[in-house]
N, C-alpha and C positions, 0 to 999 in steps of 0.2 A: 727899444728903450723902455725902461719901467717907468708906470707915470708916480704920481707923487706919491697916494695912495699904498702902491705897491711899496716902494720905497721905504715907507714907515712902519710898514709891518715887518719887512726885511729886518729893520735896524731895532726893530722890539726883540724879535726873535734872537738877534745877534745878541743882544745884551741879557737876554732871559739864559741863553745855552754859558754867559759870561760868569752869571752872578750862580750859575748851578757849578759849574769845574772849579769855579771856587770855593765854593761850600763842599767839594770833595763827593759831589754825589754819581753813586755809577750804574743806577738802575737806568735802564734804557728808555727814552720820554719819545712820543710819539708828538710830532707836532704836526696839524694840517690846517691846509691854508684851504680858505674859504668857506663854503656850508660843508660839515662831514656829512655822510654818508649813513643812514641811520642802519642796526643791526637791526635783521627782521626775528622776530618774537615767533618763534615755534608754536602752533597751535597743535593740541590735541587732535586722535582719528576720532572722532565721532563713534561712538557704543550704540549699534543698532537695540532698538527698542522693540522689535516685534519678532517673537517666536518664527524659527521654521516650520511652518505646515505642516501640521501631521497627515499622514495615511489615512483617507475618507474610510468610515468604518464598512464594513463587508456591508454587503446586501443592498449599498446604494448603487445609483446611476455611475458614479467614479468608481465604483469597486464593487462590480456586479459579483454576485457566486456564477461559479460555472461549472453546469451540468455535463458532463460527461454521459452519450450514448457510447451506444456499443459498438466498439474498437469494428474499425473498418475501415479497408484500404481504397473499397468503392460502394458507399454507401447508396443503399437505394430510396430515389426520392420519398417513398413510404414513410422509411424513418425517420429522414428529416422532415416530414411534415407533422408526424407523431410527434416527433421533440418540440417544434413548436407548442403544439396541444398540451404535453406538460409543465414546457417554462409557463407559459400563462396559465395553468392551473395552479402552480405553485407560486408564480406573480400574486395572483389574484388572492390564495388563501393566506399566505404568510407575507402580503406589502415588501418583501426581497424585491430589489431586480436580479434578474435569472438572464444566462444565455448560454448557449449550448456551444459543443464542440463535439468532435469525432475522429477522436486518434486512431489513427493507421493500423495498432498492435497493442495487447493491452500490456506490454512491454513500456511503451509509451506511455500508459495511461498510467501506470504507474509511478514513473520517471517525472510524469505532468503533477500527481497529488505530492508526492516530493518538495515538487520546487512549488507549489501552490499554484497552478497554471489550470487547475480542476479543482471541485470542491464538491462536486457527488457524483455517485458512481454506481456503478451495479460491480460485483469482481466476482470472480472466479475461486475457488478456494484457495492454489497455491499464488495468486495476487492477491488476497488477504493480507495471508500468513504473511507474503512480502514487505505489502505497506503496512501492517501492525508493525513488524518487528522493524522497521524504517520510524515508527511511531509516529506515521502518516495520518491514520485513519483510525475512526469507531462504529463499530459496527451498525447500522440503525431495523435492517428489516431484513429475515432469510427466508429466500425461496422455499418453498412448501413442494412438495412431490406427495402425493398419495396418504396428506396429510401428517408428514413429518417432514421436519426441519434436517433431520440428520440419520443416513444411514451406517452400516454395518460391516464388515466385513467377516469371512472366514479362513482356516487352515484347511486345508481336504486332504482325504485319502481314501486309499483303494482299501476294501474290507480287507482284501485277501493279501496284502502285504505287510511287514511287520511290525508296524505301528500299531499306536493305542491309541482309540478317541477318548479326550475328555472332557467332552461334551453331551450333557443329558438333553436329549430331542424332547422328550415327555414333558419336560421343567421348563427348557429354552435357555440353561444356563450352564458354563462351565463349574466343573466338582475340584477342581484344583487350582492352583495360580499359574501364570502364563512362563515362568522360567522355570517349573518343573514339567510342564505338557510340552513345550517346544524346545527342550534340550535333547531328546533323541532323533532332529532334526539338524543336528551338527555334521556337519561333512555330506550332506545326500542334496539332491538335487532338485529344486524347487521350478513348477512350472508357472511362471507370472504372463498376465495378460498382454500389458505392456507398458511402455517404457515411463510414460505416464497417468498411468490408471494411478489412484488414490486405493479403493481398494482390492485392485489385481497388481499391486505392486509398490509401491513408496507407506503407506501403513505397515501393513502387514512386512517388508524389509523392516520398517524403524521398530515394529513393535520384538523381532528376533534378535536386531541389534540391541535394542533395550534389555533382553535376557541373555545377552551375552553367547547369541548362538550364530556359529560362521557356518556359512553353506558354502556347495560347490556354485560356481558359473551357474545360473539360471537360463531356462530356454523361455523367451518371449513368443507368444501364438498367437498374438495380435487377435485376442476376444474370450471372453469370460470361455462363453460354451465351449471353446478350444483348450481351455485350463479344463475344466471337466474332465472334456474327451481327453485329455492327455493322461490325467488321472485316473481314467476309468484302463486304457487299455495297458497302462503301468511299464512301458518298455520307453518311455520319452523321457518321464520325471519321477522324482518318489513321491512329491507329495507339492501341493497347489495354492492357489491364494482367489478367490473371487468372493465379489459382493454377496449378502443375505438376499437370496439363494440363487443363485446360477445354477443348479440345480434344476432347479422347477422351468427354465428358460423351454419355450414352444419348439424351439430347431432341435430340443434335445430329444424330446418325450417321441418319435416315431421311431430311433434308430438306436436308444436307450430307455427303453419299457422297464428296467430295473433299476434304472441310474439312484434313486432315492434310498434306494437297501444296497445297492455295489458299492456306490460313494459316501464317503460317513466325514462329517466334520470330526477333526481332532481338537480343534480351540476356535473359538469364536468370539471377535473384536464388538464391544457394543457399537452401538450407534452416533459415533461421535465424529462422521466423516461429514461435512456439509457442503449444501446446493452451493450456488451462487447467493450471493446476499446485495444491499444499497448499504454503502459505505459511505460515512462524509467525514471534510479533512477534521482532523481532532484540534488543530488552528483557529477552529472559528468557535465561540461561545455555547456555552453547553444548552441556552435556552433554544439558542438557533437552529440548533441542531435537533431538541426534541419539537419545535414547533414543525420543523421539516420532517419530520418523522409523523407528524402527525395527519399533516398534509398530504402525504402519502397514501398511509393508509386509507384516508377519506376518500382520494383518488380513485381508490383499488376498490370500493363498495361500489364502484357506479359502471354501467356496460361500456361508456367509452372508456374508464379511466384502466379497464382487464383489457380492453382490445388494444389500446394503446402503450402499455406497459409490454403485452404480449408482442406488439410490432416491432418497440425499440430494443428488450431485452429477452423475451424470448420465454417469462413466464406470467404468470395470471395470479397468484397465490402468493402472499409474507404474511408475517409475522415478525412482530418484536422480539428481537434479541441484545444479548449485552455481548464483551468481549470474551468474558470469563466461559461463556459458552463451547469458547473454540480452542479452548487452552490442552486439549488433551490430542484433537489433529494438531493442535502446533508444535508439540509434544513429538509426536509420531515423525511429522516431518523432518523437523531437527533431527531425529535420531537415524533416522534412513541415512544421513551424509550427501544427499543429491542436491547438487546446485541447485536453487529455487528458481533462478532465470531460466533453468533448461528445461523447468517443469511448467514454465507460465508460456500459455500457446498464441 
């Protein structure tokens, strides 16, 4: 039963739907009984107000540089204790944090300054050449051997076969350019050191590909003095490729007393093949880079900073260098055609 209340609003509503059909109205009228139901009001997502966190700048505690020793698959505790001795020299001179690592391969160590998993390094020439043209890395300091940065290479031949040298010994300098001395080395057969020498074999190839001269299959003799001897007794190869001077090497001089008047350079590479050098990634600022360069060097004046460089990388001696230095091995290598992976050891 409806009470009275109800009742009245029933007979309101009755009479409201009465007085609308009469007025001929046919828009649809929503009518509810007792409190409606309020519509809820959409509010806005909130617009965060504070920036994503940037990347802590290199050389802090969040975003140490990392030192790269020398690739090894079982490091001996030596040189992890040497590394130690340098990060905190280098802690110490340039306020960086520094921490070290020791990739397996420098295969990897390169793959590491890549992806930025490394940020100095000591490398090799053909991992250079790799991570420059990766434009991984800048050069910062190269190894010294007998006070130079960079050696040499030559072309050899037997006096008594039918080539021309031309190279004057007296001067130290080649009398013509190198695609007119190494074109009568087309088609003959070249004794290379091996498979990865720099100058018993990937130079001296890039610099013949460079003059547009094809040789037959080369014989590899696994060692300079064995390029020599090949070319001294002339029934192996016609003509050889070894560093500035293989030649003069001590295993030769008792069983070749003539070797220096038998074997006669026909062209000769300057000095533009290099040691190992300290690379760091070219990702980090140019200041950081020369202050770690600098640090270095200061390292390198002191007896432990030679014995310890000597323990973790294997020399005593740099010097500053830039990149434009290496631009004529890079040169060389490119033009050899040899995969660069298959030359980095």
């Amino acid at each position: 039963m409806l009470n009275t209340k109800q009742s009245c609003k029933i007979k309101i509503v009755l009479l409201i739907l009465t007085l609308l059909f009469a007025l001929g109205c046919t828009f649809p009228v929503q009518v509810t009984l007792g409190n409606p139901t309020p519509t809820p009001t959409p509010t806005a997502t909130p617009i965060p107000t504070q920036a994503p966190l940037a990347t802590p700048e290199p050389g802090t505690e969040q975003n140490p540089l990392i030192l790269a020793l020398a690739p090894s698959a079982h490091p001996t505790e030596a040189v992890i204790a040497a590394g130690d001795v340098l990060a905190a020299y280098l802690e110490e001179r340039t306020g960086y944090r520094i921490v070290t690592i020791i990739p397996a391969s420098e295969e990897e160590l390169v793959e590491s300054l890549a992806k930025g998993n490394a940020h100095i390094a000591s490398l090799s020439p053909y991992a250079f050449v790799f991570a420059h043209e990766n434009n991984s890395v800048t050069a910062l300091l190269a190894r010294v051997r007998g006070g130079e940065m960079f050696y040499g290479s030559q072309i050899i031949i037997n006096r008594e076969s039918e080539f021309t040298s031309y190279f004057d010994e007296a001067r130290g300098e080649n009398i013509t350019d190198a695609v007119f001395a190494l074109k009568q080395f087309a088609d003959k057969k070249p004794c290379w050191s091996d498979e990865v020498s720099p100058s018993g074999y990937v130079v001296p190839l890039g610099l013949l590909n460079q003059s547009q001269v094809t040789t037959r299959a080369g014989a590899f003799l696994e060692g300079q003095p064995n390029v020599v001897r090949g070319v001294y007794a002339s029934d192996i190869c016609d003509f050889g490729a070894t560093f500035v001077d293989a030649r003069t090497s001590a295993v030769l001089e008792a069983d070749y007393p003539d070797v220096m008047d038998r074997i006669l350079v026909a062209w000769r590479i300057p000095n533009v093949i290099p040691y190992e050098n300290i690379s760091m990634a070219n990702s980090l600022p140019f200041e950081m880079r020369r202050t770690t360069q600098r640090a270095l060097i200061d390292f390198m004046t002191t007896p432990e900073g030679k014995a310890t460089m000597q323990t973790i990388y294997g020399f005593d001696e740099m010097l500053p260098v830039e990149d434009a230095a290496y631009a004529e091995f890079i040169a060389y290598v490119n033009a050899s055609g040899l995969d660069l992976l298959d030359l980095i050891e």
